[in-house]
N, C-alpha and C positions, 0 to 999 in steps of 0.2 A: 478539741484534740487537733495536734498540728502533724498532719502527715509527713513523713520524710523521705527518700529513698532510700532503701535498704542499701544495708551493706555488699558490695561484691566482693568478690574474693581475685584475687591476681591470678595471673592468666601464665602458662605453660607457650613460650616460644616455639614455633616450628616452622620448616621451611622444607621446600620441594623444588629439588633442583634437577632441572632437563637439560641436558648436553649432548654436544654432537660428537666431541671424544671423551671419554672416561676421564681421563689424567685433568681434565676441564674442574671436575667435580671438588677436589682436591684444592685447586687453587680459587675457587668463588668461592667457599670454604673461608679460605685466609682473607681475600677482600672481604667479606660481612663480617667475620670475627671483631674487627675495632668496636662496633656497634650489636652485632649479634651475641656476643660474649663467647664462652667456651663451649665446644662442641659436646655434648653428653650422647647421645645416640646417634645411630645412622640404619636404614634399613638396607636389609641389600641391595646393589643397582641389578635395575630389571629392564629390561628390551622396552620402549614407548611404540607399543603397535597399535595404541586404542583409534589413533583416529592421525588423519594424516593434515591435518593444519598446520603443521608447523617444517612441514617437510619441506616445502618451496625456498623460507629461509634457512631452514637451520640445517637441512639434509634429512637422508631416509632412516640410518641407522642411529637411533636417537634412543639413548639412556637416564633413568630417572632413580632419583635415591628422596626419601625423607629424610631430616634428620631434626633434632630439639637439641636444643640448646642448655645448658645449667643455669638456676634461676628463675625467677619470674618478674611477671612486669605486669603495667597497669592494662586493661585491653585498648584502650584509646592509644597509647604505644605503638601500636599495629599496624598506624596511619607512616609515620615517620620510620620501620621498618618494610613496606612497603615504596615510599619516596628509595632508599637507602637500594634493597633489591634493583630498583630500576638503573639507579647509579652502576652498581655491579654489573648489569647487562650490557651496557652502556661501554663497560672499561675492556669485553671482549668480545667488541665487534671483528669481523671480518674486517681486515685490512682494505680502505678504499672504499667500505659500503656500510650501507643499515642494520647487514645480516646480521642477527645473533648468532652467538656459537654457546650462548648459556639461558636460559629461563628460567630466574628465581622466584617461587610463589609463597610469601610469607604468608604465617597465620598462626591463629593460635588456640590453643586446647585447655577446656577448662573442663568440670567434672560430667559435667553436659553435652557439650556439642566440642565439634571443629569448626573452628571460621577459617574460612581462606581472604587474603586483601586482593583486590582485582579494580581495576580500573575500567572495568566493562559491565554497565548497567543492563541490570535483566530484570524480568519483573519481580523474579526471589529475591533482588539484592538490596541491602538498605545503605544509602548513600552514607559513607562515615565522614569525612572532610578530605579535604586538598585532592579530588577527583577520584577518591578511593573508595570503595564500595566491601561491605560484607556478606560474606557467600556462606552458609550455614552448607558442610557437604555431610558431615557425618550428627547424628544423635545416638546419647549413651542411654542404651534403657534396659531392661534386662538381663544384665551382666553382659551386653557386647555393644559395639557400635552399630549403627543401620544406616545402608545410605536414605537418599531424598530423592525423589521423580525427579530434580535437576542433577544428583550426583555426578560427577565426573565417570568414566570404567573404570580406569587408572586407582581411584578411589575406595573402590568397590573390591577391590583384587583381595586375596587372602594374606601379601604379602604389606596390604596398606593395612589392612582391619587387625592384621597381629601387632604392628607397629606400632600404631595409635594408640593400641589398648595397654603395651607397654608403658609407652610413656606417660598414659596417663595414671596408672599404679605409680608409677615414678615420682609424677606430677601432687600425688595427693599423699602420697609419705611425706614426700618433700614439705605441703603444707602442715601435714601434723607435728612433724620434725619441728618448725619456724613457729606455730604455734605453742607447742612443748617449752622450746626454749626462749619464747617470747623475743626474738627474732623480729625482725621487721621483712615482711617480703619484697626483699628487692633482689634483682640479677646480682648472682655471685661469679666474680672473675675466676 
């Protein structure tokens, strides 16, 4: 008998965007859209007070939104939406410096977990290619999400774990839907 790997199934886009003014949110939005496709959700933006790392560059009054995207893609995609995020960072520095004025953290959702892409190895993290690492933050198991001893707070919030759980209903109609109609899963513009 010749072993194979199983089938996987495509993977549910998402990203987590932290800014230092709101109206920021808005326009990283439109730079990722060429490659992120069309916006389908957003969660509300909420105050970022979990933890003050990012205050020195980006400032103190710092706002974060979720949002997913329409479509799905392959999970190794992840790698190359992550390169693409750091581009977006990249496009609104502070004039003259390093400073960020946006923090985009792609990742993606499938019927199981959240991965988040991070370029910061930890012992939970399993190296994916071109310096990008996968961060397992949330697990789906008795009808909700759970964080993990590494969870983010941010993560953890009531305003992440409704959001999530959104899109992933969204996520798994969408597959039945593409299945039904025998549909190929790829991102829809």
């Amino acid at each position: 008998m010749t072993l194979l790997p199983q089938k996987r199934s495509k993977v549910k886009l998402i990203a987590a965007i932290m800014v230092a003014r709101e109206r920021l949110i808005e326009e990283a939005i439109s730079v990722l859209s060429p490659s992120y496709g069309v916006l389908e959700f957003t969660s509300p933006v909420f105050p970022f007070t979990h933890s003050r790392y990012y205050a020195g560059e980006m400032g103190e009054a710092l706002v974060k939104t979720f949002c997913s995207f329409r479509g799905v893609l392959e999970p190794e995609e992840i790698v190359a939406r992550k390169l693409e995020a750091m581009a977006c960072e990249q496009s609104f520095l502070r004039e003259g410096t390093s400073s960020r004025q946006v923090n985009v953290d792609p990742g993606y959702l499938d019927e199981m977990k959240l991965v988040m892409a991070t370029t910061k190895n930890a012992s939970h993290r399993v190296y994916i290619g071109s310096g990008v690492h996968g961060d397992v933050e949330l697990v789906y198991g008795h009808g909700t999400f759970a964080p993990l001893e590494w969870t983010y707070p941010d993560y953890r919030e009531p305003v992440a774990l409704e959001f999530f759980s959104k899109v992933r209903r969204e996520y798994l109609a969408e597959l039945r839907e593409r299945e039904r109609s025998g549909k190929e899963n790829t991102p829809s513009a």
